[in-house]
C-alpha positions in Angstrom: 0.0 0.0 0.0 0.6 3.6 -0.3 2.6 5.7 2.2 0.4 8.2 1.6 -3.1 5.9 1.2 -1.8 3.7 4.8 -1.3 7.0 6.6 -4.6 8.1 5.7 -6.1 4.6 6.9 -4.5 5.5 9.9 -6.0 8.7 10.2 -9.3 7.4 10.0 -9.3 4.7 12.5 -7.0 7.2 14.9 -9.9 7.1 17.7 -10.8 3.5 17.4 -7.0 2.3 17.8 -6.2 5.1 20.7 -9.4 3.8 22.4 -7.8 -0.1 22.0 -4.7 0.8 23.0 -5.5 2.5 26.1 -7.2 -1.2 27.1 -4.0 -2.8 26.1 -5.4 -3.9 22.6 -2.6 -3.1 20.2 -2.2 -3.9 16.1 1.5 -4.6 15.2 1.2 -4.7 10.9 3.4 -8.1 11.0 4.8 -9.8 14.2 7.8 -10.9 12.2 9.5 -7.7 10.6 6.7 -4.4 11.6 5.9 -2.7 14.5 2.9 -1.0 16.3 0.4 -0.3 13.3 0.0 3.5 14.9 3.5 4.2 15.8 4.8 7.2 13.7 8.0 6.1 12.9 7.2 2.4 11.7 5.1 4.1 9.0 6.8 3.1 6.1 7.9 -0.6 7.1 4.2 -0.6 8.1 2.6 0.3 5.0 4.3 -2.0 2.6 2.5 -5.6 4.3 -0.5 -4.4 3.3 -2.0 -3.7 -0.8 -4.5 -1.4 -1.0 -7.0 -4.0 -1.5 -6.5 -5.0 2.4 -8.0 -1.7 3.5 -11.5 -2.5 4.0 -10.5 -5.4 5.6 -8.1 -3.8 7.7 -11.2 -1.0 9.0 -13.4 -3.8 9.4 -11.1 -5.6 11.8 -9.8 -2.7 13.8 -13.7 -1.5 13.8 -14.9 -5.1 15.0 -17.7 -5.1 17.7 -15.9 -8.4 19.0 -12.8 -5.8 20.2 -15.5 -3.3 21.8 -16.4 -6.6 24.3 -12.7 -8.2 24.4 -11.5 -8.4 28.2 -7.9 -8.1 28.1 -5.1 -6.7 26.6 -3.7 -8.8 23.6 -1.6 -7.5 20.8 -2.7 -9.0 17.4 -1.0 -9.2 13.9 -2.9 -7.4 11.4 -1.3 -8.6 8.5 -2.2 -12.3 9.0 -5.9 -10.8 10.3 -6.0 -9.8 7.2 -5.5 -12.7 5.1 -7.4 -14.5 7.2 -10.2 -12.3 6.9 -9.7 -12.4 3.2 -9.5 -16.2 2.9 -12.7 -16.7 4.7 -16.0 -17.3 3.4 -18.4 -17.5 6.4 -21.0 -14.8 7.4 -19.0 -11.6 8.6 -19.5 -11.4 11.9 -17.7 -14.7 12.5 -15.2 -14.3 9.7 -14.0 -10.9 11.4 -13.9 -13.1 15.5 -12.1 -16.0 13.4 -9.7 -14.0 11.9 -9.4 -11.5 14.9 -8.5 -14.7 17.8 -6.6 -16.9 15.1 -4.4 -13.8 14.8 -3.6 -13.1 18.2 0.3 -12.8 19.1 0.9 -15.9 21.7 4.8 -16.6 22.4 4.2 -19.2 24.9 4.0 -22.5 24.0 2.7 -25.7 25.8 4.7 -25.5 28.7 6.1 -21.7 29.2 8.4 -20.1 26.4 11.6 -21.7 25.7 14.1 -21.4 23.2 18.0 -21.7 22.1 20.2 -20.2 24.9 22.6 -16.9 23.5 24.3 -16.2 26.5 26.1 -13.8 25.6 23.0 -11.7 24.2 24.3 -10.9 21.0 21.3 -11.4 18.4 20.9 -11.0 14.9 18.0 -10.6 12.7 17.4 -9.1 9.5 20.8 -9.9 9.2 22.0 -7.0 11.8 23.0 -7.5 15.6 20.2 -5.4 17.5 18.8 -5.7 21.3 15.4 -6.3 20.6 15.2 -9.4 22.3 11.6 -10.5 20.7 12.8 -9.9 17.1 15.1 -12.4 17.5 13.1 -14.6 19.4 10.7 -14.8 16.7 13.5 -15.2 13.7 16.1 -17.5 15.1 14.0 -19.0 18.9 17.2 -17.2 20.3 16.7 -17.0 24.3 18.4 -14.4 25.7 19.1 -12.9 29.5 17.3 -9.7 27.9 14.3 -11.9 26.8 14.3 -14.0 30.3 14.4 -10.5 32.0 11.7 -8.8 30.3 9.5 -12.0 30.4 9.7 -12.1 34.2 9.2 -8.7 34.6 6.1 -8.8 32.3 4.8 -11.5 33.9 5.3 -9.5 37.5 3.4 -6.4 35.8 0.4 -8.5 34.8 0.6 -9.9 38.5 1.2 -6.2 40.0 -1.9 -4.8 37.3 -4.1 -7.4 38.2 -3.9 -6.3 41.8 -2.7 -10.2 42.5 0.2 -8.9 44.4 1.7 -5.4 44.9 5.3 -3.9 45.4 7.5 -5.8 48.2 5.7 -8.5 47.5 7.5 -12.4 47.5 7.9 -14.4 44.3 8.9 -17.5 44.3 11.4 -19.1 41.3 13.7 -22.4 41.4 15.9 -24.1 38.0 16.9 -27.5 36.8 20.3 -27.0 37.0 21.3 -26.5 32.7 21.8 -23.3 33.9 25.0 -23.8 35.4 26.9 -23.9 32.1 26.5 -20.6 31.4 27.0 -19.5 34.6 24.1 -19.5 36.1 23.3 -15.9 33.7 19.7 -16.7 32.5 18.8 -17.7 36.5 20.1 -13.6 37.4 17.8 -12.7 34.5 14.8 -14.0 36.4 15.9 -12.1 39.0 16.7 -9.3 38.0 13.4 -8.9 36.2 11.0 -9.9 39.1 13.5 -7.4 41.5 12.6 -4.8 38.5 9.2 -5.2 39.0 9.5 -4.3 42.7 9.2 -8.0 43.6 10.9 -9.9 46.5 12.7 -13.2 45.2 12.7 -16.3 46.8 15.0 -18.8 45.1 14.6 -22.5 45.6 17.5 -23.3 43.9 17.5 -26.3 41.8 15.0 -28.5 42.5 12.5 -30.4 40.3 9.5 -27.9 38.3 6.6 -29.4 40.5 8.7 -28.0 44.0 8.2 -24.5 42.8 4.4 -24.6 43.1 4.8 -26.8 46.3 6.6 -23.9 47.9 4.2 -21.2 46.5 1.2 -23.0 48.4 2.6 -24.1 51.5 4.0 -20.3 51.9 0.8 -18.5 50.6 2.8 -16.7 47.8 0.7 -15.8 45.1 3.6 -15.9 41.7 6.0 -18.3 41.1 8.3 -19.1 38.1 10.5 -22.1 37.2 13.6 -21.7 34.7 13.5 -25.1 33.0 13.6 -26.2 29.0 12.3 -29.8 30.7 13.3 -32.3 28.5 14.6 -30.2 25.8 18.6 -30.8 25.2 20.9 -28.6 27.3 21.8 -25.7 24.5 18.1 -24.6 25.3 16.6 -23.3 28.0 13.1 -21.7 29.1 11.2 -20.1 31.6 7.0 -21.3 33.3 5.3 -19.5 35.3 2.9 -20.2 38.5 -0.2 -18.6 39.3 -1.2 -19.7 42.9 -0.1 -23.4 42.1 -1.3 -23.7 38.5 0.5 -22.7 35.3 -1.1 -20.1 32.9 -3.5 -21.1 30.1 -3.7 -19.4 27.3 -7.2 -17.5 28.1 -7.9 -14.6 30.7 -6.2 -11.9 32.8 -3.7 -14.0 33.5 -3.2 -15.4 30.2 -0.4 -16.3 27.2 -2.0 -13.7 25.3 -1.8 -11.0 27.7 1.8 -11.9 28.6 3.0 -12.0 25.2 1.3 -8.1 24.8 3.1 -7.1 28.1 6.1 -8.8 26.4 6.1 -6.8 23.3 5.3 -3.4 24.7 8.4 -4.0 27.7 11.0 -5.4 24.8 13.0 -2.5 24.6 12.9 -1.9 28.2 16.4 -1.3 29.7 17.7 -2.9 32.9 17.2 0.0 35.9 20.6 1.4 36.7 22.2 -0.8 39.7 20.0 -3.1 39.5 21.0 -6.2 40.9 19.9 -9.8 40.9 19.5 -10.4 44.1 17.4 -13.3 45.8 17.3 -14.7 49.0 17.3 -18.5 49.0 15.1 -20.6 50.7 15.5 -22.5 53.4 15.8 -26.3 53.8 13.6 -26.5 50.4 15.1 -29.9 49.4 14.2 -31.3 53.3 10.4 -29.9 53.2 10.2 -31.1 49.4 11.6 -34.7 50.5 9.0 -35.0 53.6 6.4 -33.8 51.3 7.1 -36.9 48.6 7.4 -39.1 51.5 4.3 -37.6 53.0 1.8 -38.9 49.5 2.6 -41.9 49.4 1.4 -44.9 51.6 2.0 -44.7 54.9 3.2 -48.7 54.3 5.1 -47.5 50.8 8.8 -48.9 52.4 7.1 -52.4 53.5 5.7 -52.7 49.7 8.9 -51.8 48.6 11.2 -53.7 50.2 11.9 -56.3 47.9 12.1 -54.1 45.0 15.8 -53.2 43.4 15.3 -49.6 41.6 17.3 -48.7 38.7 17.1 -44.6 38.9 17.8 -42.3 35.9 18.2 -38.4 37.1 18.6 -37.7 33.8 21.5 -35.8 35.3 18.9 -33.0 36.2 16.9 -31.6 39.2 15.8 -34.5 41.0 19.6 -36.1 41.2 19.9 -34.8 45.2 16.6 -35.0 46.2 15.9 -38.0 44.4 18.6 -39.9 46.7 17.5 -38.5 49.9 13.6 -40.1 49.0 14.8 -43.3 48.4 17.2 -43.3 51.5 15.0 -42.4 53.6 12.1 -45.3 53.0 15.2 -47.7 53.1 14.8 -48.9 49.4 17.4 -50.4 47.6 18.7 -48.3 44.3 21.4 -47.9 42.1 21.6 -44.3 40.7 22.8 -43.4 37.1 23.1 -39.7 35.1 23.8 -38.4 38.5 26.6 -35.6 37.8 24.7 -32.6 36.1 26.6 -30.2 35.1 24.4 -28.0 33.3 25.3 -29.2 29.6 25.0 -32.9 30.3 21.3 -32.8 31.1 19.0 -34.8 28.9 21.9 -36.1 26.9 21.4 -40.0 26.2 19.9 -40.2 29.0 16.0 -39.7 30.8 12.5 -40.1 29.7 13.2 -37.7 26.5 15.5 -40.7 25.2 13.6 -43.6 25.8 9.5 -42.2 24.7 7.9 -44.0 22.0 10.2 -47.8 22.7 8.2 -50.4 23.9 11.0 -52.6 24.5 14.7 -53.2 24.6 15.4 -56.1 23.6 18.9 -58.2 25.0 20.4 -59.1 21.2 21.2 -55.0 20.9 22.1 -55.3 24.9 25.4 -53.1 23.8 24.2 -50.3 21.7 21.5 -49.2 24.5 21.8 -46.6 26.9 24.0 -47.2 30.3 20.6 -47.2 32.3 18.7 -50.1 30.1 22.0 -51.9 30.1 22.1 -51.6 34.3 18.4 -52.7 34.5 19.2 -55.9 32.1 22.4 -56.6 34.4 20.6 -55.8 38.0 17.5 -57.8 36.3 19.4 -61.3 35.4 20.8 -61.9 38.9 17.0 -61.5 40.8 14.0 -63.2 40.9 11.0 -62.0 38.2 9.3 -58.9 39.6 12.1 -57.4 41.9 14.2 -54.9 39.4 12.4 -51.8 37.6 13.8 -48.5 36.5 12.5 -45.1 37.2 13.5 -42.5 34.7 13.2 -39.0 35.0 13.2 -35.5 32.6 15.3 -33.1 33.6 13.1 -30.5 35.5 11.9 -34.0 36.9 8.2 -33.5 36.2 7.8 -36.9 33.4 8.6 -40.4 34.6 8.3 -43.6 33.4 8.4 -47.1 34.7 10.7 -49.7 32.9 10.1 -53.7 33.9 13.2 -56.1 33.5 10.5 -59.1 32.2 13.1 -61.9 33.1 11.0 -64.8 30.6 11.8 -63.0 27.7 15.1 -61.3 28.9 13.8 -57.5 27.6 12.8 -54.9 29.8 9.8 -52.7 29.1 8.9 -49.2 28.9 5.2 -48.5 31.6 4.7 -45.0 29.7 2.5 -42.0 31.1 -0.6 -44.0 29.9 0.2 -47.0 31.5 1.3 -45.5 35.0 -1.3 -43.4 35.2 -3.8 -46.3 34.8 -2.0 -48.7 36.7 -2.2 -45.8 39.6 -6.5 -45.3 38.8 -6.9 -48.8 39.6 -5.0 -49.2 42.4 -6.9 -46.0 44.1 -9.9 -47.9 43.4 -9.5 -51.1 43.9 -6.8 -50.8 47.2 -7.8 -47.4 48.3 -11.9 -47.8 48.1 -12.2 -44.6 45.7 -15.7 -44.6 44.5 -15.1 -44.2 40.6 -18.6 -43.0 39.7 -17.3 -40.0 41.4 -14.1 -39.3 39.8 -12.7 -38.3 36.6 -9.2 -39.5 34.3 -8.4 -36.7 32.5 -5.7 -37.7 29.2 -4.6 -36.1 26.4 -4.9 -36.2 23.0 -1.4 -37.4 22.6 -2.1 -40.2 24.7 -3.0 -43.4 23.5 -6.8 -43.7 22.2 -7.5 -46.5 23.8 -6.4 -45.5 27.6 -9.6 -43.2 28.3 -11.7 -46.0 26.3 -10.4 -48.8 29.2 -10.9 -46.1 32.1 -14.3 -45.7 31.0 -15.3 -49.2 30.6 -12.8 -50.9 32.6 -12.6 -48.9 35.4 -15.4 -47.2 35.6 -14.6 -43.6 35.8 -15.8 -40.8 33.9 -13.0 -39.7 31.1 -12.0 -36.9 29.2 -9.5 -36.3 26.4 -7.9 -32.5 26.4 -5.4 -30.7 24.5 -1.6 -31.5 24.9 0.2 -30.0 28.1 -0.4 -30.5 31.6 -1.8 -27.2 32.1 -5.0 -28.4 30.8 -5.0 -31.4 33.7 -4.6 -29.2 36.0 -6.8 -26.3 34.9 -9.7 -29.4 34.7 -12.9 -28.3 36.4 -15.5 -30.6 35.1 -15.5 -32.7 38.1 -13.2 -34.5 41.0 -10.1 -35.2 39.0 -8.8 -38.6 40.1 -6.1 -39.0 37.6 -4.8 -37.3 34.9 -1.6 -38.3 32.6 -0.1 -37.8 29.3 2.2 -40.6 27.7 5.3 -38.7 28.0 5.2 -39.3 31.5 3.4 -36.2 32.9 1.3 -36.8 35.5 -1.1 -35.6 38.0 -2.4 -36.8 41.0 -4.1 -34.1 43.5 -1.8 -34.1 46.4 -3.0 -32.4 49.7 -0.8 -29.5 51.2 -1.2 -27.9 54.3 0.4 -24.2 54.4 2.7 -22.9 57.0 -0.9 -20.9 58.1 -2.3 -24.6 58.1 -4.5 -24.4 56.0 -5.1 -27.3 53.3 -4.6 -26.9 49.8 -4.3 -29.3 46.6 -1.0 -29.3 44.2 -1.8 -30.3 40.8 1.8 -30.8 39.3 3.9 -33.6 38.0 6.4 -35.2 39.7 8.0 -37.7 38.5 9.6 -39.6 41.0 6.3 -39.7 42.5 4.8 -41.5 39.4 7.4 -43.8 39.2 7.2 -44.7 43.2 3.3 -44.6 43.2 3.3 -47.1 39.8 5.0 -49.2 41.6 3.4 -49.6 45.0 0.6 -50.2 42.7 2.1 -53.5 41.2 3.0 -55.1 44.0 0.3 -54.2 46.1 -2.0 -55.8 43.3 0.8 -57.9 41.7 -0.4 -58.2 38.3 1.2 -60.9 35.9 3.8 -60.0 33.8 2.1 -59.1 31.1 -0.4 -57.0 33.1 2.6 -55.0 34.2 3.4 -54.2 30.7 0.2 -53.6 29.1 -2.5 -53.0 32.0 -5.2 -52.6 29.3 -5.4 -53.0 25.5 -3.2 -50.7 23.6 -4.0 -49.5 20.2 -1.0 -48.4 17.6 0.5 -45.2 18.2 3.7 -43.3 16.4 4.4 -39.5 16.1 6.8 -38.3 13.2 8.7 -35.3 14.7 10.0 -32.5 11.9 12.7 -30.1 13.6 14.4 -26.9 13.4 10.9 -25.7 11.7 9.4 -22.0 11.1 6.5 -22.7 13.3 4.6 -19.4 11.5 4.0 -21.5 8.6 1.3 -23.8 10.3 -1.8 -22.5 12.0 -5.5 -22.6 10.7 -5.8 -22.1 7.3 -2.1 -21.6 6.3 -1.2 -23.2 3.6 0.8 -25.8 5.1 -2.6 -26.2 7.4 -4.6 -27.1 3.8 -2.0 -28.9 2.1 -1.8 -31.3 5.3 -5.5 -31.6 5.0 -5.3 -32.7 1.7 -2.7 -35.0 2.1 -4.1 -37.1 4.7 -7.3 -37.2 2.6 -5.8 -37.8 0.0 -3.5 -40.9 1.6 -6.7 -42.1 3.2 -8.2 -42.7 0.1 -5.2 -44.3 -1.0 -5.2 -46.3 1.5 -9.3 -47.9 0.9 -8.2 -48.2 -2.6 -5.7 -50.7 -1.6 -8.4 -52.6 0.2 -6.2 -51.6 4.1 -9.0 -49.8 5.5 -12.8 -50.0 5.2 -14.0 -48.9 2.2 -16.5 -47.0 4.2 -13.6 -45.1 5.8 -14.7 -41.0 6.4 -12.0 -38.6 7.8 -13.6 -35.7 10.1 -12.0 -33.1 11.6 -12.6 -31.9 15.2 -12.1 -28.7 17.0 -9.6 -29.1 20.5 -9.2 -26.5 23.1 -6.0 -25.4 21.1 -7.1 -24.1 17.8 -4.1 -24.3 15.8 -4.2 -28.3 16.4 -5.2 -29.6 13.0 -7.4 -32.9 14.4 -9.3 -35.3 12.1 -10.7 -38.9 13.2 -10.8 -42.1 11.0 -14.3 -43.6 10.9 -16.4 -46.7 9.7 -19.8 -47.9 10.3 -18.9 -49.1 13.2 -17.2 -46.6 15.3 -14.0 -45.2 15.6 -11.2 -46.9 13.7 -8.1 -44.2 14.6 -6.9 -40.2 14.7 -4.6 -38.6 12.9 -3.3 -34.9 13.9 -0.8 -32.0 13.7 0.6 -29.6 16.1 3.6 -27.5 16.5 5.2 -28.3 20.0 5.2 -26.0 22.4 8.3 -27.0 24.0 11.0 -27.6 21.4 11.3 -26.4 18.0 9.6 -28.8 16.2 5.8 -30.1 14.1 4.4 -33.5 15.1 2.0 -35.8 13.1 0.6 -38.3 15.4 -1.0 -40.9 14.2 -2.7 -43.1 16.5 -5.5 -45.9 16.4 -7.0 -49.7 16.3 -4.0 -51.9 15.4 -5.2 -53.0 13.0 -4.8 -49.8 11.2 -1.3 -50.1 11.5 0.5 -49.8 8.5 -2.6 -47.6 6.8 -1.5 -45.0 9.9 2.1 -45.4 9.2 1.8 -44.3 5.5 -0.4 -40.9 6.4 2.4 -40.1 9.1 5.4 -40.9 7.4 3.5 -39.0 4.0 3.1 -35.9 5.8 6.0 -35.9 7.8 8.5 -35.9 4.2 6.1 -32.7 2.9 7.0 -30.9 6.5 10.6 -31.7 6.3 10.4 -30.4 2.8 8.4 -26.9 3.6 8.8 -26.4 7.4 12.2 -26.6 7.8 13.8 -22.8 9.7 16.4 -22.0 6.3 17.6 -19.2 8.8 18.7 -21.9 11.7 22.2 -23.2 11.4 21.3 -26.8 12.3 20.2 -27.1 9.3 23.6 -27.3 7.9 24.7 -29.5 10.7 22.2 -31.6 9.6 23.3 -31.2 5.5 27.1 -32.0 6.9 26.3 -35.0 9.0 23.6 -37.1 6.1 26.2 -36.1 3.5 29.1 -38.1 5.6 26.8 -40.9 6.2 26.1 -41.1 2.2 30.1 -42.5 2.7 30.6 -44.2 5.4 28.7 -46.8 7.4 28.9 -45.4 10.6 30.6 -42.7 12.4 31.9 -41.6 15.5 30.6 -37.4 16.7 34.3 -36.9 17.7 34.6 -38.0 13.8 31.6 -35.6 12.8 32.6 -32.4 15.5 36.1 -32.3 13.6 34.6 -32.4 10.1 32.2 -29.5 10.9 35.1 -28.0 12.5 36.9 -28.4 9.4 34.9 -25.9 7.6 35.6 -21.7 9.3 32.6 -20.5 7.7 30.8 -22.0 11.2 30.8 -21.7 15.0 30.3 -25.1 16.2 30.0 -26.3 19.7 29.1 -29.7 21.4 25.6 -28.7 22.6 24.4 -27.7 19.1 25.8 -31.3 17.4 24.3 -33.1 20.3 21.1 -31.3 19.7 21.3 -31.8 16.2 22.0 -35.6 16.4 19.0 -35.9 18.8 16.7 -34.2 16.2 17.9 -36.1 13.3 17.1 -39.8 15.9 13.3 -38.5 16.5 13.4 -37.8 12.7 13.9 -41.3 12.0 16.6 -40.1 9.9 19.5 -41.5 11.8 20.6 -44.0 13.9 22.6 -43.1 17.5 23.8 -45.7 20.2 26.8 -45.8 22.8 30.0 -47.3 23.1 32.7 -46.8 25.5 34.2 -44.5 23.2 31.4 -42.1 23.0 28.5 -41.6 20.5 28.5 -43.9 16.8 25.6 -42.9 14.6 24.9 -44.7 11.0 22.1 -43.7 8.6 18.6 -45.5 9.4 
């Protein structure tokens, strides 16, 4: 458009966007490269995202009734308002909403924000080295002290704005440790943000995510905040936050939306002059945390467990000290491995994020699995069936799974989030007396289709499937939540507090030690057979293709990638009838979910439902999942729709801007030559070539992406790493 014809746009909606703006409802013309739509000196890099066909459109959206009745502040990117609005064919009122809440600015994702750690704060975009910290969040996911600094202070604002606290006020923040290879700068951001904010920090120190809220409650502090990437590798880090014991949702005064408009309007916000980071620590946290754990589980938990060997994986993370002093304490016999974190070894090889989506480890690849499996198999051969299991953890130590040595067939099993979390529902009923007419099990949709079916009908508990993240279990108010669980190993039971004023409360946060303990109790207080322990109800078939290093702006509703995956999946569903693999009365549907950018469609026949196929970006690493998930004997019809969309994601999606991409060029070209190769081999080949900074962090996080890919290969030896194409 115009210079002249966009000012004059301007002009005539300058009451209607003064009036939004002084509610905190603010236009940027395009989140990626413009600014504030009214902001004087952004006039010209404003005017050229929009043609002077978009000008109706634009006055309709900025003019929009839904805005005069909106509640909080939220800052919203015109441009793709706009071509939403454009694309859209419904009546107007709902094609202005649609466009208007699909094109809201949200930089939280599932879990918090996270991203790739720059130290040093040095960040380029557009090719220039700036310090606006969102600019470069968006273009390169680059997390910065200035972004982890303006995000807690943002946060604090909302909390101060919202009358929730006030100046002086405590807020309480912990880690997982990854921190402490950069020397601990990203934790001082926290603090210096909240202490900007005229907040009072109370630090925890490292400790798993779930203690943060844990602390909050039992000392009647209102906001929390945890500095954790979870599972992510270690060259990335993030930040959640804590409302009164439960993490934000999207929606309300509280919400992603308003934090990411606080966010934007604070990102050129300079640190105040002498403005330290200083915090007072907590005392005796890991103590109150360890009688808590002790505290929720049965008072006969070390009898039960006597007899039981554990195999525990810290995942060299939060949980490695308190972990021990759990176990030592109920007197139960454990071998601890990934116990020496220092900051850039968490995750790597090791924890839940290396073992999701196996079923079993089998004994004839005994010497290319991790340490852990290997330790369970060893423990496991000298024992009696039934007496050795593995507990592994994530690195903020909210996921855990179960693994079983099962001593018959000399493999040891993975008891995933589904399975612990049911094996823990029927134990509270059946062992506990909990009447299940009166409770709920709350999964998600990333959780196997047939767990919520066998809670229902099995179990006898009312069930409900919600979007993925645990925020939605624990925001759940449809009724008296008994259980709720996602298969990567997050998991909720409501756990009673009593606050240093003694009054009672109710956590709803993962721990996952907690699971893994609990799960376990639960076998041997019911002692199922072996091959109850590994599948405690009828699985279906369920695989998720992963696509990394992505430009997460190019899927949300509508986007072209957003139709083209629609069409591919229909179009590989009929593909698949044709072949005579599914029903010939096979219909795809698609279903709305609490998070609208999750592109959902169910498989049916006559007789019911056959299986689900969906899309998301993740919310906690840089990547876009296809799950496919269903009957098994859907199988290999699921497995072609996944593996069909994945390769057209891994053809489009893919961030050209990220430098693991040619990390990822460098490494499948070597393994076009060579069988199989060592990463000291691959780290001196991309150190070979000066055009690139390399470092470990980025090549581990690289070779982890291309494993969940599917594109590689990755095992240990005493050496170090191997990897070989797959």
């Amino acid at each position: 458009m115009e210079i002249t014809s966009f000012t004059s746009l301007l002009r005539e909606n300058e009451s209607t966007l003064i009036n939004l703006s002084q509610r905190n409802i603010r236009f940027v013309s395009n989140i990626h490269h413009g600014g504030y739509i009214d902001d004087p000196a952004s006039v010209q890099g404003n005017a050229k995202w929009f043609s002077a066909d978009d000008a109706k459109a634009v006055s309709s959206l900025i003019n929009a009734d839904f805005l005069t009745v909106y509640s909080f502040g939220v800052l919203i990117d015109l441009h793709k308002a706009v071509g939403l609005y454009r694309a859209s064919n419904v009546p107007e009122d709902r094609r202005i909403e649609s466009a208007l809440l699909m094109s809201r600015v949200n930089f939280m994702g599932t879990d918090g924000i996270r991203g790739k750690v720059v130290a040093d704060g040095k960040v380029v975009a557009d090719g220039k080295e700036h310090s606006d910290c969102i600019k470069s969040f968006i273009q390169d996911i680059a997390f910065t002290p200035d972004l982890v600094r303006i995000t807690s202070y943002s946060f604090a604002k909302i909390c101060i704005d919202n009358g929730l606290v006030k100046s002086g006020d405590s807020v309480v923040i912990g880690n997982d440790g990854r921190d402490k290879a950069f020397d601990w700068v990203l934790n001082k951001a926290v603090c210096a943000g909240f202490s900007q904010a005229g907040l009072t920090v109370y630090d925890c120190g490292v400790v798993p995510t779930a203690i943060v809220p844990f602390m909050m409650l039992k000392k009647g502090i209102h906001a929390a905040a945890m500095l954790t990437a979870s599972h992510n590798p270690s060259n990335q880090n993030g930040i959640k936050f804590f409302i009164d014991g439960k993490k934000l949702l999207p929606e309300g005064e509280f919400g992603d939306y308003v934090l990411s408009a606080y966010m934007y309007a604070n990102r050129l916000l300079p640190q105040s002059k002498g403005q330290g980071a200083f915090a007072r620590e907590v005392p005796d946290v890991l103590s109150q945390s360890n009688s808590f754990i002790k505290s929720v589980l049965p008072p006969n938990a070390s009898e039960i467990l006597k007899d039981t060997s554990i195999v525990l994986d810290n995942a060299n993370g939060a949980f490695t000290e308190l972990g021990h002093m759990v176990l030592k304490d109920l007197g139960i016999s454990f071998v601890s491995v990934n116990e020496v974190p220092t900051g850039a070894n968490i995750n790597r090889h090791c924890g839940v994020a290396e073992i999701e989506g196996v079923e079993f480890f089998y004994a004839k690849d005994l010497s290319t699995h991790i340490p852990f499996v290997r330790e369970i198999f060893s423990q496991g051969r000298t024992v009696d069936e039934g007496k050795v299991f593995g507990i592994a953890l994530d690195g903020d130590g909210d996921r855990g799974f179960v693994l079983y040595y099962d001593k018959k067939n000399d493999r040891v099993a993975v008891i995933d989030g589904d399975k612990c979390g049911y094996t823990i529902a029927n134990y509270l009923i059946e062992r506990q007396k909990i009447d299940p007419k009166d409770h709920w099990f709350v999964s998600t949709i990333e959780s196997d289709l047939m767990t919520a079916v066998a809670a229902q009908k099995q179990l006898g508990l009312h069930s409900k499937v919600v979007s993925v993240g645990d925020k939605w279990i624990g925001g759940f108010k449809d009724g008296k939540l008994l259980v709720g669980l996602e298969i990567s190993g997050h998991l909720i039971v409501p756990l009673s507090v009593t606050t240093d004023a003694g009054v009672r409360t109710t956590l709803l946060s993962g721990i996952g030690l907690l699971t893994g303990l609990l799960s376990l109790v639960a076998i041997k207080e019911m002692n199922p057979t072996p091959q109850k322990i590994i599948e405690p109800f009828e699985p279906g078939f369920s695989k998720t293709f992963y696509t990394f290093f992505v430009d997460k702006t190019k899927f949300y509703r509508n986007s072209a990638v957003w139709n083209a995956d629609r069409d591919i999946v229909a179009s590989a569903i009929r593909n698949q009838i044709q072949g005579g693999i599914l029903p010939k009365d096979t219909a795809v549907q698609f279903e709305d979910k609490e998070d609208p950018n999750v592109l959902y469609m169910t498989l049916r026949d006559s007789n019911g439902l056959l299986g689900c196929v969906f899309m998301r970006n993740s919310g906690t690493e840089d990547k876009t999942a296809t799950y496919v998930k269903g009957k098994r004997e859907i199988k290999e019809a699921l497995l072609a729709v996944g593996k069909e969309v994945q390769a057209y994601h891994i053809r489009e999606m893919k961030n050209k801007n990220r430098i693991e991409l040619w990390y990822e060029a460098v490494i499948m070209k070597q393994l076009d030559s060579h069988i199989e190769m060592t990463l000291d081999d691959i780290m001196a080949v991309l150190k070979n070539d000066k055009s690139h900074d390399v470092n470990d962090r980025d090549l581990h996080g690289v070779i982890h992406a291309l494993r969940k890919e599917g594109r590689i290969n990755s095992w240990q030896f005493d050496g170090g790493i191997k990897i070989s194409k797959a």
